[in-house]
N, C-alpha and C positions, 0 to 999 in steps of 0.2 A: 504494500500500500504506500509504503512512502518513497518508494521509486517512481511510480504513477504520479505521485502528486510534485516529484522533483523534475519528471518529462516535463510535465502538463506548464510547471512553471517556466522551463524551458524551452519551448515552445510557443507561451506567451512573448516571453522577453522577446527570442528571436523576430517574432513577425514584429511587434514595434521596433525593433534595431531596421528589420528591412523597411517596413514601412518611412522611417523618419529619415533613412538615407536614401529612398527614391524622390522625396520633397522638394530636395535637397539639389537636386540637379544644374549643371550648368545651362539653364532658359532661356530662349533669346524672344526677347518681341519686339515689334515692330511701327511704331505710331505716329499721330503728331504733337506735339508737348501745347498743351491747353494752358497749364499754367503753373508756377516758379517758386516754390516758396523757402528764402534763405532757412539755412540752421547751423550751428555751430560748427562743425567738423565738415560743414559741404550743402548741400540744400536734397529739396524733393521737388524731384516734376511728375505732376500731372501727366501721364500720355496715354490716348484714345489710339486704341487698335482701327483698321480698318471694320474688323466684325463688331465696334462699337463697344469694346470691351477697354474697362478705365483701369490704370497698373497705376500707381504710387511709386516713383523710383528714387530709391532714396543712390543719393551720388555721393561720393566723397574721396577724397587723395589716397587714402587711404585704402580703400576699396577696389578702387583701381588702378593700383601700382604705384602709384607715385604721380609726383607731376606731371612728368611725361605722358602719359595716358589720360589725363585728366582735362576735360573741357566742360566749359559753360555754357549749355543749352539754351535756347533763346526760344521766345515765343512763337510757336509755328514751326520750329525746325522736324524737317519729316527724322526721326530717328531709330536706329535699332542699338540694342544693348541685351547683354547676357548676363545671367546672374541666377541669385538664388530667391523662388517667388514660394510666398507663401498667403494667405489669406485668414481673412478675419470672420468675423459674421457676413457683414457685408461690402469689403474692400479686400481689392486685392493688391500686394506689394513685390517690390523684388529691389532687392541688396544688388546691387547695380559691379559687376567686378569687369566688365569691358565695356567700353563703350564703343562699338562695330564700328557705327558711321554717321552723320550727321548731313541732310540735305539742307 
């Protein structure tokens, strides 16, 4: 009996380990940045997908290697960027670790 209930707990664990590391993926989406809001360490843009789908992308130097890699989004810029998304009740987000490309 107590090897059954040490699987079973094994088992558990394992599928939240898998489940929290497929989350977790490198994301990439694609939109246009609606709007800009500063924050300490870098800001968050707003960006609407083409299927009208609204991401929260939080940006920072840090996130994205360094300075080098790091640029400031502007209103309207069509953008893609890759990262790790995760979601709320009702918003969705993504920790921003490339920024692809900027039109």
């Amino acid at each position: 009996m107590k090897n059954l209930k040490r699987i079973g707990a094994l088992i558990v664990l394992m599928t939240f380990v898998i489940s929290c590391a497929t989350m977790k993926g490198n994301n990439a989406i694609t939109g246009k940045v609606d709007s800009i809001e500063s924050g300490k360490d870098g800001y968050t843009a707003k960006i609407t997908t083409d299927s009208k789908e609204v991401y929260f992308a939080t940006i920072s130097i840090v996130n994205v290697g360094g300075p080098q890699n790091y640029k400031q989004l502007k209103i309207g810029d069509e953008v893609s960027v890759k990262g790790e998304i995760w979601k709320t009740d009702d918003e969705k987000h993504i920790k921003v670790t490339e920024i692809v490309s900027v039109k």
